[in-house]
C-alpha positions as CSV (number, residue, x, y, z in Angstrom):
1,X,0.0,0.0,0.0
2,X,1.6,3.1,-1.2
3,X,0.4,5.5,1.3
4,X,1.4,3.5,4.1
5,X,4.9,3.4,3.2
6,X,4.9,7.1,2.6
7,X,3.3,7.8,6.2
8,X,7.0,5.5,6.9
9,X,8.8,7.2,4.8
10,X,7.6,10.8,6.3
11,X,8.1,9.6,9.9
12,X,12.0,8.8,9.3
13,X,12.4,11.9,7.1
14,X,9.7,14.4,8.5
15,X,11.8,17.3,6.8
16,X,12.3,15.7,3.2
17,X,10.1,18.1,1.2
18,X,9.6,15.7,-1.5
19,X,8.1,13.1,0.9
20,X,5.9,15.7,1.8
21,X,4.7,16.7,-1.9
22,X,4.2,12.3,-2.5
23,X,2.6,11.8,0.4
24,X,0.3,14.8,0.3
25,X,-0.5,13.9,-3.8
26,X,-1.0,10.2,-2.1
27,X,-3.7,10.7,1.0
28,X,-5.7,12.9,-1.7
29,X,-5.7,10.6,-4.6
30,X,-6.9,8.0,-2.1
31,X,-9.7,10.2,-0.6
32,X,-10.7,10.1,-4.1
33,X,-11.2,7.0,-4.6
34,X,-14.9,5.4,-4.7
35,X,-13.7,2.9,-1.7
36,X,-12.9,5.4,0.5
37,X,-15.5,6.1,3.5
38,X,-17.1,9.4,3.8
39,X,-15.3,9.6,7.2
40,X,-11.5,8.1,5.6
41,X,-12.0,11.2,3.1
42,X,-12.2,13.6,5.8
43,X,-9.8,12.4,7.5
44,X,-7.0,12.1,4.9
45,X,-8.2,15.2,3.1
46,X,-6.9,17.1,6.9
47,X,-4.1,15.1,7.0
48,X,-2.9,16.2,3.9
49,X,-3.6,19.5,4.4
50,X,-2.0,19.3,7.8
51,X,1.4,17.3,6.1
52,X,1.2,20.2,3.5
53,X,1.2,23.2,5.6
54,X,4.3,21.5,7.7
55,X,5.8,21.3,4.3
56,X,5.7,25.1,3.8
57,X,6.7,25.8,6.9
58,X,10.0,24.5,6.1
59,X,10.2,25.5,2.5
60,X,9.2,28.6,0.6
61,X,11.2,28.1,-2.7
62,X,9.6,24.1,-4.1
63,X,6.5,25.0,-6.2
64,X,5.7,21.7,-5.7
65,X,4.7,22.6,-2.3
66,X,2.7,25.5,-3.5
67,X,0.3,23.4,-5.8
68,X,-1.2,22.0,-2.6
């Protein structure tokens, strides 16, 4: 499951912007999908949001970041 081993990935490199940027583009894709609970939605569309906004707190200067 690919947004499992991102959440892994972001815990051992909480500061590795482009772990951010996948993992942010990874918890919305899934709260896209027809599967997904109303409730799993919410949930990963705050968690992205909240992943994102650490990722611009450390960076101002990845665009990447900014398309979130």
């Amino acid at each position: 499951h690919g947004l499992a081993k991102l959440k892994e990935m972001h815990a051992a490199h909480p500061e590795d912007v482009g772990v951010i940027c996948r993992l942010t583009r990874a918890a919305y894709d899934v709260s896209n999908l027809k599967a997904t609970s109303t409730n799993e939605k919410m949930e990963l569309t705050y968690y992205a949001r909240d992943v994102i906004q650490k990722g611009l707190d450390l960076t101002k200067d990845v665009a990447a970041v900014h398309n979130w």
